[in-house]
Structure formats: C-alpha cells, structure tokens
N, C-alpha and C positions, 0 to 999 in steps of 0.2 A: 708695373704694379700700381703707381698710382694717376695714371691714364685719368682724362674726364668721363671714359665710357667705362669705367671699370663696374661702378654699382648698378647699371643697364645692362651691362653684361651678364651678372650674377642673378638673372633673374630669365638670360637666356637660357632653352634646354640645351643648347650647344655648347656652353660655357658649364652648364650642370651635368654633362657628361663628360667631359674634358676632368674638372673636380672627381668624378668616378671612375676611373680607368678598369675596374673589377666587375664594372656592373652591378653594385648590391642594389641597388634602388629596381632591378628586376625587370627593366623597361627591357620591352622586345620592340623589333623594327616599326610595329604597328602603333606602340606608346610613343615612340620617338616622333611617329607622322602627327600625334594631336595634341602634343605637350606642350606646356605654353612657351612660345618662343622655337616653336620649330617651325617646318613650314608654315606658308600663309594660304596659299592658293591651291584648290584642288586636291586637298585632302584626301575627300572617296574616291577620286580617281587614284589614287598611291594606292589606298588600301583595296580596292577591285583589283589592282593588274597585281599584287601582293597574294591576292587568297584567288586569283583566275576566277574571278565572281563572275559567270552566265549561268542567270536561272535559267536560260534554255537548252545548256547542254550538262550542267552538275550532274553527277548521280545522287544518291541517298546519301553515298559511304562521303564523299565531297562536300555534301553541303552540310552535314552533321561535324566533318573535320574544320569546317569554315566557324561553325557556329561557337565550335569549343575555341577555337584561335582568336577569335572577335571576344569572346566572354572573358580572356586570361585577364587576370590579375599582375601588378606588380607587390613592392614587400608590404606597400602601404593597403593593398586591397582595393584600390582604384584601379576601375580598368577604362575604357577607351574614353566613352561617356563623361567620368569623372573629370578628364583631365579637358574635354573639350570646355567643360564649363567652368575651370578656374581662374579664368580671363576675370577681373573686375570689371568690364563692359564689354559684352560681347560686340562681335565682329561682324558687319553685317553680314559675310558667307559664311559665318559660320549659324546661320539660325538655317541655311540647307543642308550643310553636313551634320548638325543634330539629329532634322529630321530624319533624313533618307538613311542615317547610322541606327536609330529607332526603327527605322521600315526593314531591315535589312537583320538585324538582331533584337527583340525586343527585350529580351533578360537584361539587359545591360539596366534596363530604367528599375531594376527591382534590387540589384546586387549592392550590398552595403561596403564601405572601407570599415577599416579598422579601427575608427572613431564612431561605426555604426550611420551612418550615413549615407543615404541615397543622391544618385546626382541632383531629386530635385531640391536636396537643402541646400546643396552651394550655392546656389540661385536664390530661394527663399531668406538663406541669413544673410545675402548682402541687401536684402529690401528692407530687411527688421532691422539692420544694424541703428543704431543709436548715433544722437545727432553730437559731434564733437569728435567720433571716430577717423582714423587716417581711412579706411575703407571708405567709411560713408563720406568722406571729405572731395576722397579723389572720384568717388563714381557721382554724388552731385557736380563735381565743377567740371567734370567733362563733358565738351561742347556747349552747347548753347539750351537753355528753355530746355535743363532737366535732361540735355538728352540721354546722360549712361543713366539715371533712375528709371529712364522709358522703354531704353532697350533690355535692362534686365527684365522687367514687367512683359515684354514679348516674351522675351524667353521662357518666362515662367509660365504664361499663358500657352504657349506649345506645349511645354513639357506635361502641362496638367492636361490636357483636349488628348495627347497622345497616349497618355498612363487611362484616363477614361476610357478612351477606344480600345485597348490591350484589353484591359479588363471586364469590357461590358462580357456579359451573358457567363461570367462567374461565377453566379447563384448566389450572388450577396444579395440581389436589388430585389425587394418585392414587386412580383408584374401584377399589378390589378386585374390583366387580362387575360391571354395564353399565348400558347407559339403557334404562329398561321404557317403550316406547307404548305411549298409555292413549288410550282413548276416553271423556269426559265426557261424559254424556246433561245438556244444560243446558234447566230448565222456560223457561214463556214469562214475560215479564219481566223488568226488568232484575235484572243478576248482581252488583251490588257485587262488582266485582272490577276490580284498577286493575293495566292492565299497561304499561310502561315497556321502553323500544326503548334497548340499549348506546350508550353514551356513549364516545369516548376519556377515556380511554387502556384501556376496556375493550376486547374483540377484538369482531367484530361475530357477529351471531348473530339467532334470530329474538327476537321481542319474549318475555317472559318475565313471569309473575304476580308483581308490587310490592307488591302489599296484597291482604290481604281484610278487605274489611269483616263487623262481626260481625253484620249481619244480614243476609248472603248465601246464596243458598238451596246455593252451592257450598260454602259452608265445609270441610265435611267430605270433599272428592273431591278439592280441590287444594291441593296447598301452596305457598308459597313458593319463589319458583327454578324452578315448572313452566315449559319452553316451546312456545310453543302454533306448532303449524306447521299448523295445518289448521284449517278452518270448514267443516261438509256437504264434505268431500273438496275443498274448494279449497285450494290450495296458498296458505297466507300466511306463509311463513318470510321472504320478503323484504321483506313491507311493514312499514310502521313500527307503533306500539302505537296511533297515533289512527288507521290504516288501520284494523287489525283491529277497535279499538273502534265504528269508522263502521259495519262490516260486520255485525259483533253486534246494533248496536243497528237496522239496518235489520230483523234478522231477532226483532224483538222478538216478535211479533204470533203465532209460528211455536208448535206445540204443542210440540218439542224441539228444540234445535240439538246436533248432533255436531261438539265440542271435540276435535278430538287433540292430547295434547301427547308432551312427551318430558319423562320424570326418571330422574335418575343414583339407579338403587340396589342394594342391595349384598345379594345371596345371596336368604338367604327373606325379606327388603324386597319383594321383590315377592310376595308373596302379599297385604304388607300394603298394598300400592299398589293392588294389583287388588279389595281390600275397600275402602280408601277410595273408588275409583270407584262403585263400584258402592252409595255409601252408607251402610253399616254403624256406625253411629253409637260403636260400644263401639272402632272403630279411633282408635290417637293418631298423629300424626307424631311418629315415633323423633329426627330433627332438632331436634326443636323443643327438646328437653331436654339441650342441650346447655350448660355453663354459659358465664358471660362468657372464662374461661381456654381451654376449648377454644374459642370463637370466635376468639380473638386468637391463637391459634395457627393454624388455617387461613386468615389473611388474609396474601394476598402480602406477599412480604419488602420491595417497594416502598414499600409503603403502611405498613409501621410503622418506629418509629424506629429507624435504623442501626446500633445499639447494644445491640438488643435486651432495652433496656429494659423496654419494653412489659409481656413475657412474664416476666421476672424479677422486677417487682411484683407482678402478679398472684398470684405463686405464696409471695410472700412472706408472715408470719406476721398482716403487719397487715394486708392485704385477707381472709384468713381471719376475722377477727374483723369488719370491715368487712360482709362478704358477710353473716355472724349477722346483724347487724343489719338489715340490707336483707331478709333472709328472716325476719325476727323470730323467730332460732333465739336460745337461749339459751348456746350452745359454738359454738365456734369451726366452720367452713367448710373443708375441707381438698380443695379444688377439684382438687387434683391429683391424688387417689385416687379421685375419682367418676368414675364410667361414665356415658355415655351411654344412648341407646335400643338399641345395639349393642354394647353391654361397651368400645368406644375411651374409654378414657383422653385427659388433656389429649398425652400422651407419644406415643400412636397418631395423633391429628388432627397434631401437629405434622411427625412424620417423613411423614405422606403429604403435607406441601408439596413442591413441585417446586421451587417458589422460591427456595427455600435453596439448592439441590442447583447444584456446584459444572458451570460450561458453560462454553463462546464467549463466553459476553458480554462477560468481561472484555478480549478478543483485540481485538473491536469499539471499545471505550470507548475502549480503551487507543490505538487504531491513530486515533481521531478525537480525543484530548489534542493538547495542543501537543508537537513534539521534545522542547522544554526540559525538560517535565515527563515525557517518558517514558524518558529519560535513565538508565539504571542502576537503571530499577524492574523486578525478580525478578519473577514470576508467581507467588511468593506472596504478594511486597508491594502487587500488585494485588489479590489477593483477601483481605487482612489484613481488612477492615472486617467481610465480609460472613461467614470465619471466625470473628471475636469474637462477630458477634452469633448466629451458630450454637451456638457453643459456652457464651454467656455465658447463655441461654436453655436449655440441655439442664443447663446444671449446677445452675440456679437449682431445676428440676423435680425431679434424682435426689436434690440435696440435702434435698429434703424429704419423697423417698419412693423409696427405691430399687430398691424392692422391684416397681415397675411396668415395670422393663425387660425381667424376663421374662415377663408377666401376659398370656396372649391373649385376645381378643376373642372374640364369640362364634361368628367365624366360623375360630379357631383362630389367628390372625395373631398375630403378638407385631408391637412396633415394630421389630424386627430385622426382620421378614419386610417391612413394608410400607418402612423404610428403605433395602431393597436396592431394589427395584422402582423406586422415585423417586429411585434414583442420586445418595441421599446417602451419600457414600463418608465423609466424616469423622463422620457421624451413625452408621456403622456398625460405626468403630474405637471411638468411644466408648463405645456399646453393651455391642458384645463384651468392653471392658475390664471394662465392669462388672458383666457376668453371663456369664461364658466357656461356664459349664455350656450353654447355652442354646441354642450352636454344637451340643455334642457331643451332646446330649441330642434332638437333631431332626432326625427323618427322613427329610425333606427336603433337609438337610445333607449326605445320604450322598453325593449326585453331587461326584466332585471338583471340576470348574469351578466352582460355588457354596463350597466349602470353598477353592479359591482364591484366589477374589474376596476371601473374609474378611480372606485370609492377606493379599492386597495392599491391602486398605483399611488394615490397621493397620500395615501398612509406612511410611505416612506418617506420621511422626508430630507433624509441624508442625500442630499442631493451633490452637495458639496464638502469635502470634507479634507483635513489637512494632511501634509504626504506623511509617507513612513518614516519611521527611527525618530532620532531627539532635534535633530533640525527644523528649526519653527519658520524656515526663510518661506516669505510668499504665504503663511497661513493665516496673518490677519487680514486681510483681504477675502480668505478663506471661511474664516470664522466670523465675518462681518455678514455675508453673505447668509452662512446657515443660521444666523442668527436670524435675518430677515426672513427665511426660509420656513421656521418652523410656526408665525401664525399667519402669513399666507393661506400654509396646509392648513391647518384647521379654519380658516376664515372661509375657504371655497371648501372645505368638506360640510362646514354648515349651511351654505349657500345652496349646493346640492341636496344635501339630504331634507332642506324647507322648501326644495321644486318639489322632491318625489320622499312626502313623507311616510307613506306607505313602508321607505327601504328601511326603517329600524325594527320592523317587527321581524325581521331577522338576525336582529343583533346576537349575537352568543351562540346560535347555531350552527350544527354540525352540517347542514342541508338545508339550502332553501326551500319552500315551500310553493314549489312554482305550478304554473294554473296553464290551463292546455296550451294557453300559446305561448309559452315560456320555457318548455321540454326539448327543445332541439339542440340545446348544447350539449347534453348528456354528463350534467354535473355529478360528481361525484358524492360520497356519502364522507369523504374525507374532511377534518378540521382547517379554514383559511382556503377552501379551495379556488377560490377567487382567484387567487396568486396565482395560481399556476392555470387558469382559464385563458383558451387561447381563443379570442374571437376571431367572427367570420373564418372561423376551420371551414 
C-alpha cells in the first residue's frame, strides 16, 4: 500500500481497472487499447486485428458494425479519440494512431463527452492553461526548449487540418466560383485511394476522396474533398464509399476506368484542375497550402470552441514562434499575413463561413428551450455567444495585422466582398470600421442597394454585448468594448454617407428611388429593406 510506485500507478489504466472490478467506467477492449497507461506500441495494429479491419475484403454490413464499435462510448461519453488525447504530452506514436484513427472513423472527431467536449479541446485547454497551473507546470518543464508546449501545438495542428478536411464541401464555405466536373482516366490496378461515405452530423452527399495514398498512380489528378459521382457513366452518388470501392475494384482488370468527380474551384482553379486531370506533374493543389490558422478558420462554428478561442490562439504571438519551430524557421511565423495558393488570407477563409453568419437558428433553439429559460431573452441575448466568438476571433486577426482588411485576393475579392455574400452582417460593420476607404474606393460599391446594405450593417452596433442571467463575470471588458463601439459606428456611417452624399435623399423611405442601372437587385417595396438585401445573389 505504500510502495514508492503507488501514485504512478493510480494513474495507470491497469491499476484503474483493477480499482473496477464491475466495469462501471464502461471501457470495452478497444478503450482499454488507448487509455492512458495502457498499451504503448501499436495501438491500430490491436484495434485492426480486434474489428478484422480489410477494406479490401469488409462487406457493407462489416464495415457499418466496425464503424458503430470504433464510435462506442464509455459512462463519461469519451470514446477512442478522447482517451488518446488525455496524455499531458503527447507521445511521439501516438500523433500516427490519431491520425489513421481519424482516417479510419471520422465521427469520432465531432462526438462530445459529458462535459460537452470534443477531443480537440483536450488538446486546446492544455495550451490556454494559465501560467502557475500543475498542468501547465508539468507540460512546460517536459524535456527541453518547450518541448510538451510543442508537441501539444502539433497535435493541435493535426487535429484542426483533419476536422478541415472532414468538413470541406459541407456547404458552410462560400465558393466565389463553382464545382468543375472532371473525368479521371484511372490505369488498370489498384488506386490507393480511400473514399469515405458522410457521417452525421455531416449533410449527406456522394462518397468523397479521404486519403491518397503516396504510392497512387492518382496522386497527382485528385485531391482531397473530390466527390466521385460516376464509374464508366454509372451513376454512384447514392451508393455508399465500400459500394463504390466494390465496383472499382471489380473493374480492376480493365485497361482504364472513367472516374467522374465534382470539385468546388474558384476562377482560373479550373485550368488547374483540368491539368491535374489530365496529369501534368509540375501542377500543385492551391489547397493544400493552406496553413493550420486558415484551416481553423473554415471549419464550422459548431465544431470549434464557443468562444472562439480556437482562432484567437492561433493568431496570437506565441503560436507564431511555435509554427518557426514546427517549420524549422528561425523568426517567428505570422500566419495571418500569409496567402494561400489563391492570395486568401486567414481573414478571406474566415469571412466566407456561412456559419458564423447571423439566421433562424437561434428562433428554433430558442422556441425548443424551456418557457423558463426563454423568459425575457432579447434576440440579441440569444445570439451573445456566437456574436463574442465572431467578434473575439476578427479582433484577434486585425490586431495583428490590419492591414489585410483591405488586401484582395487574386481573384480581386477583399473580405469585405466575400463577407457580404455569406450574410455576415456584423463581419461587415467591423470591416468597414476598419478600412472605410474600401467602401468608397470600389466600384462595385457604386450600386446604391450594396452601399445600403453597408449603411445598415453598421447601423447595428451591438456588436458585443454582455452574457445572459445576473452574472456580470467577463462583462467589463464587454461593455468597454461596446462603449468604443458605438461612435466608431457613427464616426464611419458619416464618413461614408460625406463620400456618397447623394445616399440621404433616401432617408425615411419605404423604397429606394433607383435609376436604370441600379434595378438589378429587385428591392422590395418593404420598410428597412436593406437588412435583409442579399448582395451579389
């Protein structure tokens, strides 16, 4: 009993199932494989020979019983995922059994425990932990030069590039462009290529390219996110990804199979789409070069923390030094002024979420609460949350470059242009605050309905505001804020309206007064209709 290994022990899963002899803690054999303190080595090799994992020979009914056994839960509602990540410093094999446990089940990275929680907060609050903490004490002094602060910052970096890639072609992200169909000419042989059929709480859709392996003779013609709707002109958007795979691999023996897929791209993207097809080896995927900051910026507002945390570390000064080191740069990483394969900024991927952008939903939630709790909640204090974290995330980015609010892309876009399209209206008062020129200066702008809309997004200027019930914790900061807030807005509503003084002679009306080339939006005869004008429809 009082052994010198006793409190190392207590912290083994072999010592914490010994303590359980009943099993309440609900751990099945596959929990027991990634609990901390069980095995060490070879993790996915346990749980393949455990669930008979060959995608080459599963059937439907096999891999659908694999899927459910990999997603179980134990009583806490952590399931495999959870438990791999409660290490204080990750292990360096365990950042392969993450991944290939994500390649293999992707629901795992969406399922919450019982504290509401997704695996990638167990990773994110040991980064935010606060300095003086036994957490944050023991993951800085492990190893040398930072190393458990470094290693958790990989893993966090994984976990967000992989929750990105699940998610792309969700129908959250506005495309400025369209979806290019591509015919793939596939040789005879197998294609190392792993495609995976939506899951809830994704929407549904046809199966879609999960992986390439790197010695696929497709490498180079498909990317990630492809969805494949066609085999030789048979329609398989409805069947599932071991359909499609059964059908591929029957046609192994074939001199070529014709691949159609569909991918979302944007302007002269498709020239380069239509070169990767066709093989051209000097083509790169523009996507792929996208860093950890813009990924965690186009993943749903569901899927990251409420608070918008997430995005406001990332952008902060100590992940830039973090990143150096991941990339073995010698200065500092300043992720927020790097471009993509498209000139987008972290500040461009962010405003084309759709997710953020303020809807119904809350009318929904709201109307399925209890009475008790809907009792004298404002519709703005139902949308408080998902305001903070809009706004706690755009300030985190201009304050360390502000200069990207008026910067466009290389297909001309600024984040002003793609933040109107995705009907972020508070994304667009903020904006405008901070680069007004940018209105005035685009001639695009000249249509009044669009210089309207401006005028009534900054009209609001609740931008920030304190949470619900009588808890005032966290609201001066709050109310310091909307204090500054409110002669901004009218400081840039006067700025604007003394570029284009013409816009008051429609002040008080029911209907603008618009002049032949100002007819194409099809405004309404309705009072405030500005508000609810959707530009570039």
């Amino acid at each position: 009993e009082d052994s010198p290994g006793k409190e190392a022990r207590k912290m083994d899963g072999s010592w914490r199932l010994l303590l359980d002899q009943e099993n309440k803690a609900c751990w099945s054999p596959l929990h027991l494989t990634c609990v901390h303190g069980g095995i060490t080595l070879g993790k996915m090799a346990v749980i393949k020979a455990l669930l008979k994992m060959d995608e080459n020979e599963n059937s439907e009914e096999e891999w659908q019983y694999q899927q459910k056994i990999l997603t179980l839960p134990d009583r806490q509602n952590r399931n495999l995922l959870h438990h791999l990540l409660t290490s204080l410093v990750p292990s360096q094999h365990s950042f392969s059994d993450v991944h290939r446990l994500c390649m293999v089940a992707p629901a795992l990275l969406f399922q919450k425990d019982t504290e509401g929680k997704k695996p990638l907060a167990y990773v994110l609050e040991r980064l935010l932990e606060k300095p003086g903490t036994r957490r944050r004490h023991f993951m800085v002094t492990h190893g040398r030069d930072d190393e458990g602060e470094e290693k958790n910052y990989r893993m966090l970096r994984l976990l967000v590039k992989v929750i990105e890639r699940e998610t792309r072609g969700w129908g959250h992200v506005v495309n400025m462009g369209e979806q290019l169909r591509l015919d793939i000419i596939a040789p005879t042989g197998k294609l190392g290529v792993v495609l995976f059929t939506r899951q809830p709480p994704a929407p549904p859709g046809p199966p879609y390219v999960s992986n390439i392996l790197d010695d696929s003779p497709l490498k180079e013609k498909l990317c990630l996110g492809d969805k494949v709707i066609a085999v030789d002109s048979e329609d398989v958007g409805e069947m599932t990804s071991i359909q499609v795979s059964t059908l591929l691999a029957r046609k192994n023996e074939q001199a070529e199979r014709r691949i159609t897929i569909l991918r979302e791209v944007d302007g002269d993207e498709q020239e380069i789409a239509t070169a990767a097809a066709s093989g051209e080896d000097s083509v790169i995927d523009t996507r792929s070069t996208k860093n950890v900051l813009q990924c965690a910026c186009l993943i749903p507002r569901d899927f990251c923390p409420s608070d918008g945390s997430l995005i406001a570390y990332l952008s902060s000064e100590k992940v830039a030094k973090l990143e150096a080191k991941v990339r073995g740069d010698a200065t500092a990483i300043n992720m927020v002024s790097e471009t993509d394969g498209k000139g987008d900024t972290a500040l461009h991927s962010f405003m084309a979420n759709k997710s953020y952008a303020i809807d119904d939903s809350f009318k929904s939630s709201d109307e399925a609460a209890p009475a008790s709790q809907r009792k004298g909640r404002s519709t703005e204090d139902k949308m408080t949350p998902q305001i903070n974290a809009e706004y706690k995330a755009m300030k985190a980015i201009l304050d360390v470059d502000r200069s990207i609010a008026s910067l466009p892309n290389d297909k001309r876009h600024t984040p002003l242009h793609i933040a109107m399209k995705s009907g972020r209206r508070r994304a667009v008062a903020l904006l405008v605050m901070e680069h007004p020129e940018t209105v005035l200066l685009d001639d695009r702008m000249e249509s009044t309905q669009l210089f309207m809309h401006v005028l009534g997004c900054i009209s609001a200027p609740r931008i920030c505001r304190r949470g619900n019930g009588g808890s005032r914790e966290g609201s001066n900061a709050n109310d310091e804020e909307q204090a500054k807030m409110l002669p901004r807005c009218l400081t840039t509503m006067f700025d604007l309206m003394r570029g284009r003084p013409d816009i008051v002679s429609f002040a008080g009306s029911t209907e603008p007064k618009l002049g032949s080339n100002d007819d194409k939006g099809g405004a309404s005869k309705k009072k405030k209709w500005w508000k609810n004008f959707k530009p570039f429809r």
